[in-house]
MDAnalysis code that builds the backbone (N, CA, C; Angstrom):
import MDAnalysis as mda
import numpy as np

u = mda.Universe.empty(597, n_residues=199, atom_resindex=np.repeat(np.arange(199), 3), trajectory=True)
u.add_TopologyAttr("name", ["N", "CA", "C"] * 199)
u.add_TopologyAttr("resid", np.arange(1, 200))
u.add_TopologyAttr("resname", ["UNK", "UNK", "UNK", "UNK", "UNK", "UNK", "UNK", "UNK", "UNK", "UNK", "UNK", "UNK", "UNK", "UNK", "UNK", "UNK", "UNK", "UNK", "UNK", "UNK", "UNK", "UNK", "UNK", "UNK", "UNK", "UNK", "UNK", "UNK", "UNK", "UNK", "UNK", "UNK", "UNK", "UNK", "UNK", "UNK", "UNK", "UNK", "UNK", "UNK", "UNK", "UNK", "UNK", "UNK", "UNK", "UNK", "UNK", "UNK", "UNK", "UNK", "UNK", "UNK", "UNK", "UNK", "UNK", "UNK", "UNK", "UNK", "UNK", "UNK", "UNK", "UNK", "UNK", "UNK", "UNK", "UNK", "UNK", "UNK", "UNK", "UNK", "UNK", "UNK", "UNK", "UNK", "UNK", "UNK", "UNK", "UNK", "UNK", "UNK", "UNK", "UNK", "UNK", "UNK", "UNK", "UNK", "UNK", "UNK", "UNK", "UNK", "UNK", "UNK", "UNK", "UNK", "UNK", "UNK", "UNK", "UNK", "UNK", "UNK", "UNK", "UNK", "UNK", "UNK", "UNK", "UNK", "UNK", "UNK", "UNK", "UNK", "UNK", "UNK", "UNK", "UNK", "UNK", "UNK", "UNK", "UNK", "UNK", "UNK", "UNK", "UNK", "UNK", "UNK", "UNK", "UNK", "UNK", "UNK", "UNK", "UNK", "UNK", "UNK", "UNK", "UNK", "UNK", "UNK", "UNK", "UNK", "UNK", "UNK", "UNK", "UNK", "UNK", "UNK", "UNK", "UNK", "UNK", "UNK", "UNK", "UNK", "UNK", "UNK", "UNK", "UNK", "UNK", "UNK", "UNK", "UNK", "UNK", "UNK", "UNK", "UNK", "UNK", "UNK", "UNK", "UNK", "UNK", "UNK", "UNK", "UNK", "UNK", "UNK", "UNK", "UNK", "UNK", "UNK", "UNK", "UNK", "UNK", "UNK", "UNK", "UNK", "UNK", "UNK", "UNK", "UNK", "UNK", "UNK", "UNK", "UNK", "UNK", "UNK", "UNK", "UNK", "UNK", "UNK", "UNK", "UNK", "UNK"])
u.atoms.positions = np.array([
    [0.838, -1.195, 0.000],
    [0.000, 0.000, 0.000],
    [0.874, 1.248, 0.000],
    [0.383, 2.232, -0.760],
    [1.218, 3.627, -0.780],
    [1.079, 4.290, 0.303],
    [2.487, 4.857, 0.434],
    [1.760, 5.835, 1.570],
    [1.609, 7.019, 1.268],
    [0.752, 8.083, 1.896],
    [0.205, 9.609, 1.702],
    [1.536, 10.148, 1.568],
    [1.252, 11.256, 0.662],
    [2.292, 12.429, 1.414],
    [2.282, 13.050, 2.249],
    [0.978, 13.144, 3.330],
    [1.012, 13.439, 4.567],
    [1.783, 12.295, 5.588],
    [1.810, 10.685, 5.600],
    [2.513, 10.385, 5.813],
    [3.938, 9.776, 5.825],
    [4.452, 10.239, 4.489],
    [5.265, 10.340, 4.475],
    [6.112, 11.391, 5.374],
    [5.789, 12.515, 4.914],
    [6.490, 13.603, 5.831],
    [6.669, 13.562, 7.025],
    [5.746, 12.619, 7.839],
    [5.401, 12.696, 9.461],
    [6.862, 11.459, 9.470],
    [6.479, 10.326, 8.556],
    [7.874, 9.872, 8.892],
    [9.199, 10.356, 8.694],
    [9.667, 11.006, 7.477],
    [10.514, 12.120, 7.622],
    [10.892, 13.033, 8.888],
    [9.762, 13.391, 9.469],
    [10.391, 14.555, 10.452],
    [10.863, 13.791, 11.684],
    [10.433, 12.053, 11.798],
    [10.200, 11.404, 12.783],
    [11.752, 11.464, 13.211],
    [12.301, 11.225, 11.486],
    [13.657, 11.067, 11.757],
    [15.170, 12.200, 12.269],
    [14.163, 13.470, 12.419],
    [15.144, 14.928, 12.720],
    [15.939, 14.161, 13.574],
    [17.001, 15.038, 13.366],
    [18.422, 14.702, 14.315],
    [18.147, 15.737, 15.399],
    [17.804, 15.322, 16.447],
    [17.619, 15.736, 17.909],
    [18.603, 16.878, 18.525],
    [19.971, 16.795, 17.485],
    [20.821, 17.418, 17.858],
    [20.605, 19.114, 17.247],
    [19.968, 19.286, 16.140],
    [19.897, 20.500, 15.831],
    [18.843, 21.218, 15.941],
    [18.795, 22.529, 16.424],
    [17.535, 23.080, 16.978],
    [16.848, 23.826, 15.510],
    [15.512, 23.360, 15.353],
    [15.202, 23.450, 13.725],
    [14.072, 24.351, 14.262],
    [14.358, 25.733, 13.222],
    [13.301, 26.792, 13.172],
    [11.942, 26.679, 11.997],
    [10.783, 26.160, 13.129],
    [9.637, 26.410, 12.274],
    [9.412, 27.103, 10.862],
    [9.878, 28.373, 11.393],
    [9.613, 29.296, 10.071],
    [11.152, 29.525, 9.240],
    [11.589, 28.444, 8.718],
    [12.874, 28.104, 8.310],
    [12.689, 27.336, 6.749],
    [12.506, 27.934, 5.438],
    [12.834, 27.045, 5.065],
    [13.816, 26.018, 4.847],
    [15.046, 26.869, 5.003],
    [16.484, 25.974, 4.819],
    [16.937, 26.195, 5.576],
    [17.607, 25.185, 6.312],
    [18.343, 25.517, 7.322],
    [19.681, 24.405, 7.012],
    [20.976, 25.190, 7.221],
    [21.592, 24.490, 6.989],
    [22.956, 23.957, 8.479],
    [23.357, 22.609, 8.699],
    [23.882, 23.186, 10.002],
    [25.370, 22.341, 9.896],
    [26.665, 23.176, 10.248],
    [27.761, 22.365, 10.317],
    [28.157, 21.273, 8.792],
    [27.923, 21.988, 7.379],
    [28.156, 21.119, 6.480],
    [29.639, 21.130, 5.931],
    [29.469, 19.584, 5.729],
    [31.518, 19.811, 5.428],
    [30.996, 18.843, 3.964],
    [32.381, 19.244, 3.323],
    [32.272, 18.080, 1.734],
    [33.395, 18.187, 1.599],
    [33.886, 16.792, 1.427],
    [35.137, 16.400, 1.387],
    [35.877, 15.344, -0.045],
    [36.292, 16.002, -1.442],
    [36.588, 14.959, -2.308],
    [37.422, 14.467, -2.579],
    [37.692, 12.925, -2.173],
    [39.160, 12.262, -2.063],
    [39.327, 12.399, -4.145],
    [40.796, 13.202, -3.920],
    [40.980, 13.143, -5.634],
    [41.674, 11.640, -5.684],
    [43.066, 11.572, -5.205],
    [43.599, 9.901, -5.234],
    [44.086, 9.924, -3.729],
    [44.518, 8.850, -3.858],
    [44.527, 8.046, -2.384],
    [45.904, 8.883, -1.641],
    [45.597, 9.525, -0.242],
    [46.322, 10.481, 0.568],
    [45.869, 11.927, -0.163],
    [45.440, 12.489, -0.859],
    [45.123, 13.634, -1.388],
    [43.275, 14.066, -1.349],
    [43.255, 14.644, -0.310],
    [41.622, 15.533, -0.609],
    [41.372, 16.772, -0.567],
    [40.787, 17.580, -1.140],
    [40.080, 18.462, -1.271],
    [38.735, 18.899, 0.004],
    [38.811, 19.572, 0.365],
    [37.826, 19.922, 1.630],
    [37.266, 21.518, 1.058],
    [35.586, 21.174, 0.295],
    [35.195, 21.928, -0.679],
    [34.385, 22.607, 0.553],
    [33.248, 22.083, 1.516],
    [32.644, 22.709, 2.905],
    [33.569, 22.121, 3.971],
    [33.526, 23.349, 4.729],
    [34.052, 23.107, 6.421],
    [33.517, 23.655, 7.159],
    [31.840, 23.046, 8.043],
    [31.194, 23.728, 8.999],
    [30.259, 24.989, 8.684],
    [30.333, 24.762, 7.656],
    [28.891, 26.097, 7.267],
    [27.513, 25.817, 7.368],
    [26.953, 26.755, 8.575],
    [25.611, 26.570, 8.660],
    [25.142, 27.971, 8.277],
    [23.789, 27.804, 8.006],
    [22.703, 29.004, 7.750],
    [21.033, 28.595, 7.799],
    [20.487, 29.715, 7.396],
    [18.874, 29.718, 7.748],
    [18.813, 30.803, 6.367],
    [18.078, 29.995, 6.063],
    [16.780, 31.116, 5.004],
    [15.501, 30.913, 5.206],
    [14.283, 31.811, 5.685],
    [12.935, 31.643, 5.803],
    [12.524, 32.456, 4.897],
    [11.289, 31.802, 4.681],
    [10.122, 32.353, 3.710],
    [10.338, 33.734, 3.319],
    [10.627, 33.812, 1.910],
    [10.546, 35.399, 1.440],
    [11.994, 35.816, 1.731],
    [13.002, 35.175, 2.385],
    [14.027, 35.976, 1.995],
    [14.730, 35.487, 0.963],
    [15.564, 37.034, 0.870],
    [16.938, 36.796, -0.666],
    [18.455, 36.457, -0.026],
    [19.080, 35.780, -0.224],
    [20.362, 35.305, 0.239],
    [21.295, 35.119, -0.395],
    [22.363, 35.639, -0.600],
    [23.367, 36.134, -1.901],
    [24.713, 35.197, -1.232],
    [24.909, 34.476, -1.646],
    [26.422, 33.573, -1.142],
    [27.833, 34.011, -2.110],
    [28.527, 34.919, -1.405],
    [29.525, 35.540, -2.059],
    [31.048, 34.739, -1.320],
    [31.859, 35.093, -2.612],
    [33.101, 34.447, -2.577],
    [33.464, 34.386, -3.667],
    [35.519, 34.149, -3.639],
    [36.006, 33.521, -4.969],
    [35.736, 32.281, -5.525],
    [35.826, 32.300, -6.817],
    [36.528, 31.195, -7.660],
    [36.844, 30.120, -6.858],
    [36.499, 29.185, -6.279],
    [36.330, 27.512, -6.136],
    [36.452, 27.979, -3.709],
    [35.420, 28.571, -3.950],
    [35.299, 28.714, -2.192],
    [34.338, 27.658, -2.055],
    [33.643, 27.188, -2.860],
    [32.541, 26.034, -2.722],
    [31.097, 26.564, -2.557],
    [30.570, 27.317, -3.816],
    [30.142, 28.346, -3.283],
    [29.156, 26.937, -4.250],
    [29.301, 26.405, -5.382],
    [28.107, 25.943, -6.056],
    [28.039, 24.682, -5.579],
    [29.153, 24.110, -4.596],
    [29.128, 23.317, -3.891],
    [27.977, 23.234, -2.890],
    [28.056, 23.654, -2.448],
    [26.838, 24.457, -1.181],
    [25.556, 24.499, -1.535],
    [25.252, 24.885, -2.876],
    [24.090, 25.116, -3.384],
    [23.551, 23.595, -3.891],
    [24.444, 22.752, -4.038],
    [24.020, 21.370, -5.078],
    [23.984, 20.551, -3.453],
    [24.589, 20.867, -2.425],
    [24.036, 20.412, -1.059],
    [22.300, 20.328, -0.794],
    [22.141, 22.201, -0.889],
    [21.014, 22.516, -0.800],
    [19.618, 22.431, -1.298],
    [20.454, 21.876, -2.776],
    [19.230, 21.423, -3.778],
    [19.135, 20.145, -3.907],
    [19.671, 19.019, -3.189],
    [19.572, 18.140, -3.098],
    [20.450, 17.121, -4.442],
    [21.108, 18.168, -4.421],
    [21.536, 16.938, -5.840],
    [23.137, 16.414, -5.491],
    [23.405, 16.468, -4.283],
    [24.562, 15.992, -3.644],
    [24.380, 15.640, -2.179],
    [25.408, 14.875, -1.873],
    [24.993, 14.275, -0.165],
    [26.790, 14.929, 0.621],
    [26.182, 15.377, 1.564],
    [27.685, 16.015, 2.244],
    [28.180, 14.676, 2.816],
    [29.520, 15.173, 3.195],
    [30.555, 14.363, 4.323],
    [29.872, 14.527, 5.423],
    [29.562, 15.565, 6.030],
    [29.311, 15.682, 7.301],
    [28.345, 16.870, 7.631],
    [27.518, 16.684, 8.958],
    [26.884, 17.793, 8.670],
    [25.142, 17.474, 8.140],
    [24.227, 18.145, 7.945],
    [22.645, 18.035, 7.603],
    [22.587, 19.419, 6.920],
    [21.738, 19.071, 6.298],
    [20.478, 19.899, 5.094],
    [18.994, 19.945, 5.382],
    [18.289, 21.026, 5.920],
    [16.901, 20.611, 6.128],
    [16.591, 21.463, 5.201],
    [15.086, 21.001, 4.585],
    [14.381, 21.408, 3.867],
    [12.840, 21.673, 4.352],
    [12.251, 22.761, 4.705],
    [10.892, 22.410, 5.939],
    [11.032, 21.646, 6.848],
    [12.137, 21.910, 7.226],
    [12.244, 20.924, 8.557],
    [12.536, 19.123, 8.543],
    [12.566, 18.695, 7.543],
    [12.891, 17.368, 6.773],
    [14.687, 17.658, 6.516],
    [15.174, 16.486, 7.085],
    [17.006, 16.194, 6.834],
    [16.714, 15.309, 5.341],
    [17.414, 16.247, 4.181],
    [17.501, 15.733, 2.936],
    [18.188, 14.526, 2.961],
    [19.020, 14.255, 3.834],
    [19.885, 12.970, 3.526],
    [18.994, 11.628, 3.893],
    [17.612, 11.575, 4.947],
    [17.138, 10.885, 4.922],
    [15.506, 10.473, 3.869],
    [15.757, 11.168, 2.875],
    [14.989, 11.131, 2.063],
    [15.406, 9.920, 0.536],
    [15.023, 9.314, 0.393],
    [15.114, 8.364, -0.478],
    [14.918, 8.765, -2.091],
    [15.390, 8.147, -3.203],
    [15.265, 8.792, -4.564],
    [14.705, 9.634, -5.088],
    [13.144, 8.948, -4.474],
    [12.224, 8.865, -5.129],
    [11.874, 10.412, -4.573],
    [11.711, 10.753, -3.253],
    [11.371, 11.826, -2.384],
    [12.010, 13.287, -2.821],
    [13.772, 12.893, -2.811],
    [14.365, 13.965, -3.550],
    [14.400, 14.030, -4.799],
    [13.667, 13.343, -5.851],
    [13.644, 13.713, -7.145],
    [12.096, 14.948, -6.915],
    [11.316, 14.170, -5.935],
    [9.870, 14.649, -6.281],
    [10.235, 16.354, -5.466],
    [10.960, 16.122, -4.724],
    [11.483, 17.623, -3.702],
    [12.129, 18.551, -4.860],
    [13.086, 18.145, -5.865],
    [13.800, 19.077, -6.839],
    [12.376, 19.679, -8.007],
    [11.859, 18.401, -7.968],
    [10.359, 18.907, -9.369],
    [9.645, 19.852, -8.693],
    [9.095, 19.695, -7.710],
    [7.912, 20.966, -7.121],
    [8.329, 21.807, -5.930],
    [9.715, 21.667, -5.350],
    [9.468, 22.978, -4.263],
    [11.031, 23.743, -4.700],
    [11.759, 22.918, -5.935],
    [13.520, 23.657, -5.755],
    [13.389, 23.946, -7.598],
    [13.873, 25.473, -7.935],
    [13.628, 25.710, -9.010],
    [15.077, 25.946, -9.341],
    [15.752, 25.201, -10.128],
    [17.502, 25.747, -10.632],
    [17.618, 26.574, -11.333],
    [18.834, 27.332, -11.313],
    [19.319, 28.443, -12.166],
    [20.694, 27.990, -12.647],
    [21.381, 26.905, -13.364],
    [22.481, 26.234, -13.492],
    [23.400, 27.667, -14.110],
    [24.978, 27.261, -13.661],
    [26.010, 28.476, -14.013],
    [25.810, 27.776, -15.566],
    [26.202, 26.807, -15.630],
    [26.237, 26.471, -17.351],
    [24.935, 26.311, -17.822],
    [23.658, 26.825, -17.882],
    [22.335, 26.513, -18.211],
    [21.693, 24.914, -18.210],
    [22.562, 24.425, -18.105],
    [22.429, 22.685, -18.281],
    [20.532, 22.817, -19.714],
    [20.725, 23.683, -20.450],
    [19.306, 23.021, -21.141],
    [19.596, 21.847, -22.139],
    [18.366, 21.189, -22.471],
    [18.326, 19.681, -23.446],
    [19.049, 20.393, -24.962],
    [20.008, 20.332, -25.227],
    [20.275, 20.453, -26.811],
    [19.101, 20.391, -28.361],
    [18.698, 19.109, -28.016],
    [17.453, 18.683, -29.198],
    [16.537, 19.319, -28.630],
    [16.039, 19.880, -27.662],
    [14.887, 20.367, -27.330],
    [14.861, 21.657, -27.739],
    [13.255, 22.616, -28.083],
    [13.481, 23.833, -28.825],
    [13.030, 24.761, -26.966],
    [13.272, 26.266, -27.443],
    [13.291, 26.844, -26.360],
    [11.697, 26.422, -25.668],
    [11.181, 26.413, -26.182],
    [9.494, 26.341, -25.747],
    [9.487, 24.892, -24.808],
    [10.174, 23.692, -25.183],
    [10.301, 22.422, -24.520],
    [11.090, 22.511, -23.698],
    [11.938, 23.167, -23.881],
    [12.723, 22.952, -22.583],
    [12.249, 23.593, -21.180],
    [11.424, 24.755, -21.332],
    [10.425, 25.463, -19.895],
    [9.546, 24.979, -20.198],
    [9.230, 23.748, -21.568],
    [7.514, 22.896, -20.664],
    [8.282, 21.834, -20.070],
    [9.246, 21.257, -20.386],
    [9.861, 20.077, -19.672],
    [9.634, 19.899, -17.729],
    [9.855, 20.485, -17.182],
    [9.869, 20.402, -16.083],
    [7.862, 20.359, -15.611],
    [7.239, 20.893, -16.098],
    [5.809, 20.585, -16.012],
    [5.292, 19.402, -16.725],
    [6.031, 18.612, -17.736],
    [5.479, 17.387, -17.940],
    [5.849, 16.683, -16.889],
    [6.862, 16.346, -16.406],
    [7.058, 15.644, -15.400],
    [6.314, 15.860, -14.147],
    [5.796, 17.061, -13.965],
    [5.547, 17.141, -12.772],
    [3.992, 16.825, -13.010],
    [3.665, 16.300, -14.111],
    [2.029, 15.917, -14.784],
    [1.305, 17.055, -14.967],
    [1.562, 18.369, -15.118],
    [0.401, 19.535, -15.221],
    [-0.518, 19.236, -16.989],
    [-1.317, 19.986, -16.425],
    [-2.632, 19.440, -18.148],
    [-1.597, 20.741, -19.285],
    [-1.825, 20.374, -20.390],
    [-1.748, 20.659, -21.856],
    [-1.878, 22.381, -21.575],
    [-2.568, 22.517, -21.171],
    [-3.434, 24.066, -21.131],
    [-3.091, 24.779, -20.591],
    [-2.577, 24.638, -19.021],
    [-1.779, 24.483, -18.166],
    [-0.197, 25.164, -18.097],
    [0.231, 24.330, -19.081],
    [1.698, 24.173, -19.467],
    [1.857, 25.280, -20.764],
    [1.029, 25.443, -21.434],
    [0.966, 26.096, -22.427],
    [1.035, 27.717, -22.054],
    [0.062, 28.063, -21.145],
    [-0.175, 29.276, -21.259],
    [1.272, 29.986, -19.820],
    [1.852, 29.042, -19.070],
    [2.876, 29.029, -18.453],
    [4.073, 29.422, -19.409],
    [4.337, 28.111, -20.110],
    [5.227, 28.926, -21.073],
    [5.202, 30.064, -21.564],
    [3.768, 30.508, -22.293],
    [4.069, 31.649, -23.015],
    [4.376, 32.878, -22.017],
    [3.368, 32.682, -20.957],
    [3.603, 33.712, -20.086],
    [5.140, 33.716, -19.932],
    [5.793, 32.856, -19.512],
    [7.630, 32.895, -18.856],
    [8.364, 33.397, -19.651],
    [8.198, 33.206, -20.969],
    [9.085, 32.917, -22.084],
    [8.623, 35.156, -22.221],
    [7.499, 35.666, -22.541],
    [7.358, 36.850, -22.291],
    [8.060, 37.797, -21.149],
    [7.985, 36.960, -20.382],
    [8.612, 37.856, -19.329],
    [9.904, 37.750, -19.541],
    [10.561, 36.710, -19.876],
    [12.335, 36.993, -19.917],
    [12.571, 37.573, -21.436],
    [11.749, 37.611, -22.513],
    [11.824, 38.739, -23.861],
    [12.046, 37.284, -24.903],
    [11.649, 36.442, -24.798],
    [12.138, 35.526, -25.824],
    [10.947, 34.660, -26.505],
    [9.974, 35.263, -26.330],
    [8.523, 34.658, -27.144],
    [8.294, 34.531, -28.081],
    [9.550, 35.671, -29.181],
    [9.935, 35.419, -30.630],
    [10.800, 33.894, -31.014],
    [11.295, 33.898, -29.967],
    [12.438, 32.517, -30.299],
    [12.017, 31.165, -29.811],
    [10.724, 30.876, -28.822],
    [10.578, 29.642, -28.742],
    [10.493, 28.422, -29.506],
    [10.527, 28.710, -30.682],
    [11.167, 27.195, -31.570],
    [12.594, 26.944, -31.686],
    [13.359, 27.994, -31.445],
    [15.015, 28.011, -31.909],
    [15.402, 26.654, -30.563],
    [16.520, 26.585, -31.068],
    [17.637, 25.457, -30.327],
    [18.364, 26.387, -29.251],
    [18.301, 25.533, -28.462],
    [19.829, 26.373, -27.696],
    [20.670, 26.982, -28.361],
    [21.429, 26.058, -28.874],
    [22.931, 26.385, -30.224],
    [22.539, 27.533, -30.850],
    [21.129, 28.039, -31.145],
    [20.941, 28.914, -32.371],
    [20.696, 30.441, -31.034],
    [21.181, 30.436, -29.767],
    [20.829, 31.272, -29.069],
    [22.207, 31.786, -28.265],
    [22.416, 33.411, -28.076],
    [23.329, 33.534, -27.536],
    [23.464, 33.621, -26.012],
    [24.915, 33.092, -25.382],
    [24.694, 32.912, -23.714],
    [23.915, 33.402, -22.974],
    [23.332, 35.020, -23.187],
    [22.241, 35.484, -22.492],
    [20.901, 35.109, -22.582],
    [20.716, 35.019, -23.629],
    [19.307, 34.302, -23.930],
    [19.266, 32.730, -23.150],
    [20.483, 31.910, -23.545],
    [20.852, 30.927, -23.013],
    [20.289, 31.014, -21.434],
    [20.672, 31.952, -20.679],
    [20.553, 32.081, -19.483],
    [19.109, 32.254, -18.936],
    [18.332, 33.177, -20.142],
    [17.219, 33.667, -19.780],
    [16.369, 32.524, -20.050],
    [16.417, 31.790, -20.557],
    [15.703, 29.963, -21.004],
    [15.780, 29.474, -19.743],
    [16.826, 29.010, -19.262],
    [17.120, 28.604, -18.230],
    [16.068, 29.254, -16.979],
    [16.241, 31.065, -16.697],
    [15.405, 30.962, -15.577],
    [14.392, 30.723, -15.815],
    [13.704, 31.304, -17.174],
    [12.040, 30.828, -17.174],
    [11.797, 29.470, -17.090],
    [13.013, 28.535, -17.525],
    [12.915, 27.239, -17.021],
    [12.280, 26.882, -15.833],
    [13.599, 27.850, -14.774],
    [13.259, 27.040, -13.149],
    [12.252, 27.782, -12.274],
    [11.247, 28.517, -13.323],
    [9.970, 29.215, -12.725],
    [9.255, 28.464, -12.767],
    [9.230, 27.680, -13.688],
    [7.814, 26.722, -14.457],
    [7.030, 26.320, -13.903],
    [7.778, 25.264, -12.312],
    [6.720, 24.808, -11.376],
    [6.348, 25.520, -10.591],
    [6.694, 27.039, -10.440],
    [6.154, 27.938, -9.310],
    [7.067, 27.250, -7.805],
    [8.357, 27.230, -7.942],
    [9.029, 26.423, -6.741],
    [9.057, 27.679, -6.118],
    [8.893, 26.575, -4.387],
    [9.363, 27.680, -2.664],
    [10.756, 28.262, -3.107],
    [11.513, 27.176, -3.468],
    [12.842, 27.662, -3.280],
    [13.787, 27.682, -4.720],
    [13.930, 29.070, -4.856],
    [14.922, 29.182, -6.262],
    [16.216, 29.306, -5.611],
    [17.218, 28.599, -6.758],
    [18.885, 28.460, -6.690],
    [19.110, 28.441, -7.636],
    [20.010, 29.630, -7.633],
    [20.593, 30.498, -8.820],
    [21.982, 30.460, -8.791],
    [22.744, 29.963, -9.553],
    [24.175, 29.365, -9.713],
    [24.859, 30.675, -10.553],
    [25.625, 31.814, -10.210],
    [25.731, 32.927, -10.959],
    [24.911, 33.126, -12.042],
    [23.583, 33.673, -11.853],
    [22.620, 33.574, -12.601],
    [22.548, 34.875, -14.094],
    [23.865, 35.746, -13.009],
    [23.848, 36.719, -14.122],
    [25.156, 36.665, -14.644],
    [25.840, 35.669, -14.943],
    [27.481, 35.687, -15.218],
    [26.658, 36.046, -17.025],
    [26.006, 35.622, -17.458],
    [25.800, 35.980, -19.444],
    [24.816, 37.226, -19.273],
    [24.373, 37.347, -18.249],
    [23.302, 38.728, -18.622],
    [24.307, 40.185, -19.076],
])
């Protein structure tokens, strides 16, 4: 038998680590994260060391630093698309690391919207598919998805170009695909990977 997503979550929170004091009105909270990548054997890299934070509802949070401080490191923590050395990730109060595939795929589709430094968009896909892409998956109707796009694709100036290819678009536009991309599902939480390095 399936279980709810109401209980799912209740088992999720069942599992909080007792040790960190988790703020209600928190969406992210992050506490003591380290990431550590063995390159070859006696040689590692220590990309986090002990960085915690809090972002709640409605705020903007700007993570500044040089060139390899682990700044997109941090963010692929936060978005779930990496597991730290050490250390927790909450997301509403849920520790991402105890969330299973299936949970953090469904957590990146409807509440985490990306802004990739390299746009990561589909190549074969035209601009218009690539910001419905993320709403097929997430099952929205035809109608739905349609009038989303056009709306997104208007707001970042590119409603002339939704059939073109990536390739046939320059890095800024590139970029601007991308955010109307990670609007699509209306996510809690946007992560923006130097979002304006092509603007």
């Amino acid at each position: 038998m399936r279980k709810s997503k109401k209980s799912e979550r209740q088992e999720l929170l069942s599992l909080e680590m007792k040790d960190y004091k988790l703020d209600p009105d928190a969406m992210i909270q992050v506490f003591d994260l380290t990431k550590v990548y063995n390159i070859t054997e006696g040689i590692e890299v220590r990309a986090l060391n002990g960085v915690s934070l809090e972002v709640k509802k409605g705020e903007f949070v700007s993570v500044m630093g040089p060139s390899g401080s682990g700044k997109t490191t941090l963010l692929n923590m936060i978005g779930a698309l990496d597991n730290p050395t050490g250390g927790a990730v909450y997301i509403n109060r849920i520790n991402v690391a105890h969330m299973n595939d299936d949970q953090r795929t469904n957590l990146r589709l409807k509440e985490i919207g990306f802004i990739f430094q390299f746009y990561n968009l589909v190549p074969v896909l035209s601009v218009y598919e690539n910001v419905e892409l993320p709403m097929l998956f997430a099952g929205k109707p035809d109608k739905e998805r349609k009038k989303m796009v056009n709306n997104l694709l208007d707001l970042v100036g590119l409603g002339e170009k939704e059939k073109h290819l990536p390739s046939e678009l320059s890095g800024g536009e590139q970029q601007r695909v991308a955010i109307a991309r990670s609007l699509s599902n209306e996510p809690s939480i946007l992560i923006a990977d130097e979002p304006t390095g092509e603007l």
